[in-house]
ZADO-1210 file (C-alpha; in nm, 4 decimals, padded with zeros to 6 digits):
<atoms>
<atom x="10.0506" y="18.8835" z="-07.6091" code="UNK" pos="1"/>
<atom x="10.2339" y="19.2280" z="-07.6596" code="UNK" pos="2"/>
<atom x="10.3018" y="19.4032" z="-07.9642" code="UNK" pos="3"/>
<atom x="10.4687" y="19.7448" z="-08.0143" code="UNK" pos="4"/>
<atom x="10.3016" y="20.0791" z="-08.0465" code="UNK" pos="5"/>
<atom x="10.1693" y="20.2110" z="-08.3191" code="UNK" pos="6"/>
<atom x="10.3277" y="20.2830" z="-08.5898" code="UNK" pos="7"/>
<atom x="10.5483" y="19.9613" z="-08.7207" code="UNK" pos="8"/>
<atom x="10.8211" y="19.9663" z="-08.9106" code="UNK" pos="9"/>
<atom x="10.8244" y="19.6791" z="-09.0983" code="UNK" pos="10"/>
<atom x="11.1313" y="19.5658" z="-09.3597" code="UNK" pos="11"/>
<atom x="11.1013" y="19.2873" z="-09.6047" code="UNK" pos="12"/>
<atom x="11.0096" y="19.1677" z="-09.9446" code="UNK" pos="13"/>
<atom x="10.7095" y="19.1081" z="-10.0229" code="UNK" pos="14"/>
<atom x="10.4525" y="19.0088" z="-10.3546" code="UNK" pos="15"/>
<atom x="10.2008" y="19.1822" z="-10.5456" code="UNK" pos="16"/>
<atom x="09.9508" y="19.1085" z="-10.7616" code="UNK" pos="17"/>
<atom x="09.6711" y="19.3115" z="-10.8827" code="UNK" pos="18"/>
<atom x="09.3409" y="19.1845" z="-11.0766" code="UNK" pos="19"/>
<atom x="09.0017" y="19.3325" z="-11.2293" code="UNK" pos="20"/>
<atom x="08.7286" y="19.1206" z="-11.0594" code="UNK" pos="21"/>
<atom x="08.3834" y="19.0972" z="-11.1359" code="UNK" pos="22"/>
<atom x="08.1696" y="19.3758" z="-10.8805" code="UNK" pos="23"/>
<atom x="07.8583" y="19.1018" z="-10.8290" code="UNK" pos="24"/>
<atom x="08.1510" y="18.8559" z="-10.7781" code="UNK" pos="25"/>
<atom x="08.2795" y="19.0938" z="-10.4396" code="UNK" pos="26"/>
<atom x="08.0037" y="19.3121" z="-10.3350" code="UNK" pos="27"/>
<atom x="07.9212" y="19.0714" z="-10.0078" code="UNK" pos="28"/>
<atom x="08.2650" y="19.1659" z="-09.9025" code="UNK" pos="29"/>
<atom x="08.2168" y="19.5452" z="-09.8753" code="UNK" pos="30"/>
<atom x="08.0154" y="19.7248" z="-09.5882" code="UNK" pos="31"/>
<atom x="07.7231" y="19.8763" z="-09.7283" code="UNK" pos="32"/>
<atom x="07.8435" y="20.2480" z="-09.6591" code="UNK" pos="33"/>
<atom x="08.2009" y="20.2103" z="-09.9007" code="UNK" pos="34"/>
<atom x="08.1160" y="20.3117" z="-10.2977" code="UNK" pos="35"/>
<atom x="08.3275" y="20.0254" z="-10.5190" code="UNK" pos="36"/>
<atom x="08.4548" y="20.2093" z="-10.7459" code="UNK" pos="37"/>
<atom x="08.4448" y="20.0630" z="-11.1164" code="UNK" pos="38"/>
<atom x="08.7503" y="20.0339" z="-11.3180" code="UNK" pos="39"/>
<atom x="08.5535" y="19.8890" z="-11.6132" code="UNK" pos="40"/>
<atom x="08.1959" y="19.8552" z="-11.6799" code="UNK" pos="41"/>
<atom x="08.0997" y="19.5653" z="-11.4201" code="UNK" pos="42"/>
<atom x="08.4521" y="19.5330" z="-11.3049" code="UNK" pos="43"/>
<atom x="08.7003" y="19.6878" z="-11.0290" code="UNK" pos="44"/>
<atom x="09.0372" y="19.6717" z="-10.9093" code="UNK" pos="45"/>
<atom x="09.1307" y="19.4177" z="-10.6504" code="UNK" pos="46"/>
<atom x="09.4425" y="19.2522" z="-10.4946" code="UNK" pos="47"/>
<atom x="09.6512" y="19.0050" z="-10.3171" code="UNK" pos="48"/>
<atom x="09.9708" y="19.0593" z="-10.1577" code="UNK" pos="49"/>
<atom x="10.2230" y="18.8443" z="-09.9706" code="UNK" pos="50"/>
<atom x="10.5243" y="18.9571" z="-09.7813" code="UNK" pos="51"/>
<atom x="10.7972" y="18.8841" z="-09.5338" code="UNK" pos="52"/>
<atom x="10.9038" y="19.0867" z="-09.2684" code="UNK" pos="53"/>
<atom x="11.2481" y="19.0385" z="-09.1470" code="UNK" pos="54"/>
<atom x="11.5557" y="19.1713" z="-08.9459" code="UNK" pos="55"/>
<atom x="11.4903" y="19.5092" z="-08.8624" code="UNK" pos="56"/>
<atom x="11.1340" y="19.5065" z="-08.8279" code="UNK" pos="57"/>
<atom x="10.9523" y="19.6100" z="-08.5406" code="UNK" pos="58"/>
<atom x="10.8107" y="19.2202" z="-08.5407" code="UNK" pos="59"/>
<atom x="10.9046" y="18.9140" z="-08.7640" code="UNK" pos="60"/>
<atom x="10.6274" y="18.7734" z="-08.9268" code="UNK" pos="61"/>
<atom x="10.4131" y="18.6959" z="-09.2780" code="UNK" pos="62"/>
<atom x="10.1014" y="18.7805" z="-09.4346" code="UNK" pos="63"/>
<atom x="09.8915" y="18.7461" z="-09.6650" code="UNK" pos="64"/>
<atom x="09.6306" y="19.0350" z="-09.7571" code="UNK" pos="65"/>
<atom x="09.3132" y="18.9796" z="-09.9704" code="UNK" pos="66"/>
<atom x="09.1859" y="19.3048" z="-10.1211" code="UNK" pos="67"/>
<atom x="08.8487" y="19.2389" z="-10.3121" code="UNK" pos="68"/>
<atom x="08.7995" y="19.5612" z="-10.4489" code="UNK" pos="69"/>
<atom x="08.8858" y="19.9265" z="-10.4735" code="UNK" pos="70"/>
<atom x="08.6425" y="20.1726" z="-10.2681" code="UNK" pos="71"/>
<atom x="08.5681" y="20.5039" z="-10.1665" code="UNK" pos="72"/>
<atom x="08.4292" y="20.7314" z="-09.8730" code="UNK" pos="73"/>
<atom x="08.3844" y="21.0756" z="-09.8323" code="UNK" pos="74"/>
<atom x="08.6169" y="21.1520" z="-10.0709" code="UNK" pos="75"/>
<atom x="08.9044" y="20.9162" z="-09.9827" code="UNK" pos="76"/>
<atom x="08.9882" y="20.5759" z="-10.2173" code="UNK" pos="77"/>
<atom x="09.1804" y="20.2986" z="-10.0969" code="UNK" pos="78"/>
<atom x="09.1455" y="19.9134" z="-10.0745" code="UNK" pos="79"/>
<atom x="08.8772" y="19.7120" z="-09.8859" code="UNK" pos="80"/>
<atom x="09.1314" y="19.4741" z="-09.6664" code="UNK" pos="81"/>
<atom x="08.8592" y="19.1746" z="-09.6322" code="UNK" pos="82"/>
<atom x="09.1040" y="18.9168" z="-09.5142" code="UNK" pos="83"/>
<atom x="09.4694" y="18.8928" z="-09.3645" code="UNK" pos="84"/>
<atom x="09.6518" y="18.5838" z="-09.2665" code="UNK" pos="85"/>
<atom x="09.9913" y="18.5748" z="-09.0498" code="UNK" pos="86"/>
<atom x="10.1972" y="18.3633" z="-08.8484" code="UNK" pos="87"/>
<atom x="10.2916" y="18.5579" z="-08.5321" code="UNK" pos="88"/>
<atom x="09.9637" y="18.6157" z="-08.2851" code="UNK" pos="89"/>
<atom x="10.1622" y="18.9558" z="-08.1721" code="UNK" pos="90"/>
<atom x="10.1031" y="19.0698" z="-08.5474" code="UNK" pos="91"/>
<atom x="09.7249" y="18.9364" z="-08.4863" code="UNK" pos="92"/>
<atom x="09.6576" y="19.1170" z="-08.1664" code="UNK" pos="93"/>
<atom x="09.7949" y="19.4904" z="-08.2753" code="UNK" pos="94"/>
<atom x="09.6459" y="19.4617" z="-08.6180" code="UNK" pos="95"/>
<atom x="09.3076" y="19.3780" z="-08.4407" code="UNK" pos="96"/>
<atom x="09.3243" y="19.6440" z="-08.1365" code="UNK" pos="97"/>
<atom x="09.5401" y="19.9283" z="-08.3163" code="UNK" pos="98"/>
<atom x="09.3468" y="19.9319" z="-08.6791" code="UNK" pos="99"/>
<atom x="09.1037" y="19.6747" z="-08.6514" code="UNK" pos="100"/>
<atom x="09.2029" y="19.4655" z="-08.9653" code="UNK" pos="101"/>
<atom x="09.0555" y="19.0984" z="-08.9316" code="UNK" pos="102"/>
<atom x="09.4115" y="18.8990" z="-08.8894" code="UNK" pos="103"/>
<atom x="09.3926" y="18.5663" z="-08.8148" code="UNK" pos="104"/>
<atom x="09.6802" y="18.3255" z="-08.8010" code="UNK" pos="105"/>
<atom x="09.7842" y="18.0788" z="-09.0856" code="UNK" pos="106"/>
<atom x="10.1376" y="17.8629" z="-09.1582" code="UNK" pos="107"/>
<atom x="10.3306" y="17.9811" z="-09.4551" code="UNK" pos="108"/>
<atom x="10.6004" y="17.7855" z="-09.6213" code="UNK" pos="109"/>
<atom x="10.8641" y="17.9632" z="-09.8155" code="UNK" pos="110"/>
<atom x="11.0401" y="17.7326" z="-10.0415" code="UNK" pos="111"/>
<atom x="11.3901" y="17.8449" z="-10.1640" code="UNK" pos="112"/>
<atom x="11.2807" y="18.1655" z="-10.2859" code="UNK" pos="113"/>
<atom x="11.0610" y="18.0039" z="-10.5278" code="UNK" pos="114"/>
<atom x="10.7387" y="17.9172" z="-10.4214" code="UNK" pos="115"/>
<atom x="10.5278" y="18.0380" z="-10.0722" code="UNK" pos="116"/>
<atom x="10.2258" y="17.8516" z="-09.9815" code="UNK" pos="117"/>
<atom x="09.9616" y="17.9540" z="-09.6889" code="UNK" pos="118"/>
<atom x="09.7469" y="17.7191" z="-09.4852" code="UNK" pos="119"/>
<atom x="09.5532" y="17.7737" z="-09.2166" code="UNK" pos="120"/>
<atom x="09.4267" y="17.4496" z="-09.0332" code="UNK" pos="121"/>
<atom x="09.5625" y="17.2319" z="-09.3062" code="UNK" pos="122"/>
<atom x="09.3190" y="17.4235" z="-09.5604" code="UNK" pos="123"/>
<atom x="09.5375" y="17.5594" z="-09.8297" code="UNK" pos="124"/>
<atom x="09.4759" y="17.9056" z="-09.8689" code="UNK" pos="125"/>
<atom x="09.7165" y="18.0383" z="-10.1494" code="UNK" pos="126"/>
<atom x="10.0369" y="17.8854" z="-10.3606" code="UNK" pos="127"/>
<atom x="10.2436" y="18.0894" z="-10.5258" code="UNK" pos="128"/>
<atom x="10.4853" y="18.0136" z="-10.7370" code="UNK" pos="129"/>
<atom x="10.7501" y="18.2972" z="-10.9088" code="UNK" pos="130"/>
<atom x="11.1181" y="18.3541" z="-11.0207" code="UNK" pos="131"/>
<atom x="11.3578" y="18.6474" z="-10.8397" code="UNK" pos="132"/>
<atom x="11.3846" y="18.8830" z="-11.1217" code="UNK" pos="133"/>
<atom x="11.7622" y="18.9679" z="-11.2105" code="UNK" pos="134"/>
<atom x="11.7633" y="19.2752" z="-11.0718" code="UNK" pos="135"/>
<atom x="11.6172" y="19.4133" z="-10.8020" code="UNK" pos="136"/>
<atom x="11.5215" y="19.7443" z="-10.6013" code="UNK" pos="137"/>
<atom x="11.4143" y="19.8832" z="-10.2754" code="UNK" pos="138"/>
<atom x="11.0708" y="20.0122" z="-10.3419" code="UNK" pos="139"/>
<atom x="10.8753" y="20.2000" z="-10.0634" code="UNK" pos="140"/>
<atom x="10.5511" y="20.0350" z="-10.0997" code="UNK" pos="141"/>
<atom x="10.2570" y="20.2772" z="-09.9866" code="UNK" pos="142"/>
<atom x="09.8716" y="20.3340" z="-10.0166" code="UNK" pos="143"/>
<atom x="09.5446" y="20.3527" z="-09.8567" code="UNK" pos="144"/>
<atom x="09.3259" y="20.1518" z="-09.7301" code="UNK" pos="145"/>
<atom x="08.9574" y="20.0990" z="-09.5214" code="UNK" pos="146"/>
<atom x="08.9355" y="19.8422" z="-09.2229" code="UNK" pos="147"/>
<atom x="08.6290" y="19.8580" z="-08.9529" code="UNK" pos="148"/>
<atom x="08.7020" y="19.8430" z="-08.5625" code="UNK" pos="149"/>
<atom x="08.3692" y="19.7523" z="-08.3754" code="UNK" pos="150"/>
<atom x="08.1493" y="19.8998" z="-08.5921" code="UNK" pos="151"/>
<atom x="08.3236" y="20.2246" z="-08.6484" code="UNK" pos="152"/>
<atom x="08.5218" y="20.2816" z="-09.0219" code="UNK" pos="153"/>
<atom x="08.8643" y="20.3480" z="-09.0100" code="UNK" pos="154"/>
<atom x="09.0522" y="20.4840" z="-09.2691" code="UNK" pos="155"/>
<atom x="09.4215" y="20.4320" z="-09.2665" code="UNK" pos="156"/>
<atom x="09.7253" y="20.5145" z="-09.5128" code="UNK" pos="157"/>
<atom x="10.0327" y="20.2443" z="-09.4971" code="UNK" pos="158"/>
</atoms>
């Protein structure tokens, strides 16, 4: 497998959704040394976010990124990137050796701009269902986040 270097350019559309979960609900997911940081008594800040990366990309692929809560560490806050799915094992090596995020691969199914839905060894993973708004924008879509490569942190800003 080969993948480009560092750092991609990646163009697309992509899905966002952001929740308050419960902290006791995601604290197994976050390494011991990250703070979660509380947006509500009991509560934080996660998210889930699907995209599509077309023409003009650096590599053509999907994903799916599962966010279980907002953190912080030494004085930096981003998101705790506990899982990412995508369908091109060149997206699954570079994330792995460049910023060691845990991709694995999955199948997604976009359905007439309607509807995607992620599996990964027939297990269904997510289904999403939503409507194109009526108008639209390009949006640069930014922010921080934490991943761990052996058993270093790494701290990263996308």
């Amino acid at each position: 497998m080969s993948y480009p270097p560092a750092p991609w350019k990646l163009q697309g559309y992509a899905i966002a959704s952001l929740h308050l979960l419960n902290i006791d609900r995601v604290r197994h997911l976050i390494p011991s040394e990250l703070e979660i940081i509380s947006a509500w008594p009991g509560k934080t800040f996660s998210g889930v976010y699907l995209s599509y990366y077309g023409s003009g990309s650096v590599l053509e692929y999907s994903e799916l990124i599962v966010i279980p809560a907002l953190v912080g560490y030494r004085g930096t806050i981003g998101g705790w990137v506990s899982h990412i799915y995508v369908d091109n094992p060149d997206s699954v090596a570079g994330g792995r050796e460049i910023w060691g995020l845990p991709k694995e691969l999955a199948e997604f199914t976009w359905e007439n701009d309607q509807r995607v839905t992620v599996r990964q060894n027939h297990k269904l993973l997510c289904s999403l269902s939503y409507k194109q708004p009526w108008f639209a924008w390009q949006q640069w879509l930014g922010g921080s986040g934490f991943s761990k490569k052996n058993s270093d942190l790494l701290s990263y800003i996308f």
